[in-house]
LOTILUM-642792 format. One record per residue (C-alpha): y, z, x; residue in one letter. Coordinates in steps of 0.25 Angstrom, whole numbers, padded with zeros to 4 digits, always signed. Layout:
<nodes>
YZXa ...
</nodes>
This chain:
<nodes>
+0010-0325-0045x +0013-0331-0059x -0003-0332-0062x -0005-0317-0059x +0005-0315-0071x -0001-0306-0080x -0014-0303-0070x -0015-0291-0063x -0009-0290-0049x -0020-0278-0046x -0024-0264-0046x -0020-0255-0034x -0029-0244-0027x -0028-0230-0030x -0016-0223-0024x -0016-0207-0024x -0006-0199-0030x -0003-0188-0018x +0006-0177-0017x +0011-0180-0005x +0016-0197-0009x +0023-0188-0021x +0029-0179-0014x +0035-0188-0003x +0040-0198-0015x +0047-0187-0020x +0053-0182-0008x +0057-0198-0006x +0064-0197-0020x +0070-0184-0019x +0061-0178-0031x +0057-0165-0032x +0049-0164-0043x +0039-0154-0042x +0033-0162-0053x +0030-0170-0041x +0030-0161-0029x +0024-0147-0035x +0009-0149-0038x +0009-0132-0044x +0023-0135-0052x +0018-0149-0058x +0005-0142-0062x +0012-0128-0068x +0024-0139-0074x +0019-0152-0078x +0007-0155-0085x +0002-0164-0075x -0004-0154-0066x +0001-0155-0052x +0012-0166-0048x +0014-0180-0053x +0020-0192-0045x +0033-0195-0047x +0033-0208-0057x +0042-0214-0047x +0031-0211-0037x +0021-0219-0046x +0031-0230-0045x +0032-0231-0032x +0019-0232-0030x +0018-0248-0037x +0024-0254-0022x +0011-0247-0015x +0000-0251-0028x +0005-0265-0028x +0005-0268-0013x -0009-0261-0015x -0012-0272-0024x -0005-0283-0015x +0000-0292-0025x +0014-0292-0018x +0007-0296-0006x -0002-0306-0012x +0013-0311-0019x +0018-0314-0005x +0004-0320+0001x +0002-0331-0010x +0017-0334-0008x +0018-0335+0005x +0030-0331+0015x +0036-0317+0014x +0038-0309+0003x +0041-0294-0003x +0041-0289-0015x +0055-0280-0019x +0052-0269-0033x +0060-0276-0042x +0058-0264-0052x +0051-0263-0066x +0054-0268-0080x +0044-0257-0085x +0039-0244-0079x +0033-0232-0086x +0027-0220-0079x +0016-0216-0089x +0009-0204-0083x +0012-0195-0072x +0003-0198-0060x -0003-0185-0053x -0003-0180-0039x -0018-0182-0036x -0021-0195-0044x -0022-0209-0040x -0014-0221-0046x -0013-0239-0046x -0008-0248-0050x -0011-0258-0059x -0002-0271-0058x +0000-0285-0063x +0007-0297-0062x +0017-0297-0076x +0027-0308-0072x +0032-0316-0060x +0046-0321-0059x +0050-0331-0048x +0065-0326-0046x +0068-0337-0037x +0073-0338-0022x +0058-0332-0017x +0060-0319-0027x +0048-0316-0036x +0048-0306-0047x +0034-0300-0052x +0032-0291-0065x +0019-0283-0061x +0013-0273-0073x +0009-0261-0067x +0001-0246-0072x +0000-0236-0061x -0014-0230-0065x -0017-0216-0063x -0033-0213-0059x -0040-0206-0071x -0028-0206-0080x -0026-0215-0093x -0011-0218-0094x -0004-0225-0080x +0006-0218-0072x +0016-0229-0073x +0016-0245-0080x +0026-0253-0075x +0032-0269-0076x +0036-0269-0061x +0045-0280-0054x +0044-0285-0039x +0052-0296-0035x +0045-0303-0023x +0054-0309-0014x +0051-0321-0004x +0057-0317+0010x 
</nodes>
């Protein structure tokens, strides 16, 4: 992993931004943002015209686009034995632009730093924009950890 440092990790497909994934997130999270859930409301109140995801939503969506990309997996395969991968957190995340019902976003990720922690625990710093199809700023940028854990 250390000679992928400062390499991209990948590009994951296309995932589409439906109503219905939104809306069973907020249920999940106890949101009822009609922002989120009301696509008349968001497009009579918000200039975004019809409902957004939820940013944490967006978020959420890095474990799906980066088993997408495999590099986890690919982790554990050069490596041998078993392993899982645990979110460690972020040292950095912005969510840039709201990403709208109806739209398709991916994830765009690299290898930053790679940290042996000892006892079979690996820390990864993966760079990461969330692109949003036909628009010009990301949905979010972030400096994502994942500690990678031998089993």
């Amino acid at each position: 992993m250390k000679s992928k440092i400062g390499k991209p990790l990948g590009t994951s497909r296309w995932f589409d931004v439906e109503q219905a994934l939104v809306t069973q997130f907020s249920a999940s999270t106890l949101d009822n943002d009609p922002m989120h859930l009301d696509p008349e409301w968001a497009k009579a109140n918000t200039p975004f015209g019809g409902t957004v995801a939820a940013g944490f939503w967006t978020t959420s969506m890095l474990i799906t686009m980066s088993h997408d990309i495999g590099f986890i997996d690919a982790f554990g395969e050069s490596e041998g034995g078993a392993w899982y991968a645990l979110n460690y957190g972020f040292n950095h995340m912005r969510l840039i632009t709201p990403v709208p019902v109806g739209k398709r976003i991916r994830a765009h990720m690299g290898l930053r730093d790679f940290e042996d922690r000892g006892d079979g625990k690996f820390l990864l710093t993966i760079d990461v924009e969330v692109e949003i199809e036909g628009e010009a700023k990301p949905a979010l940028v972030a400096e994502w950890l994942a500690m990678i854990v031998r089993s």
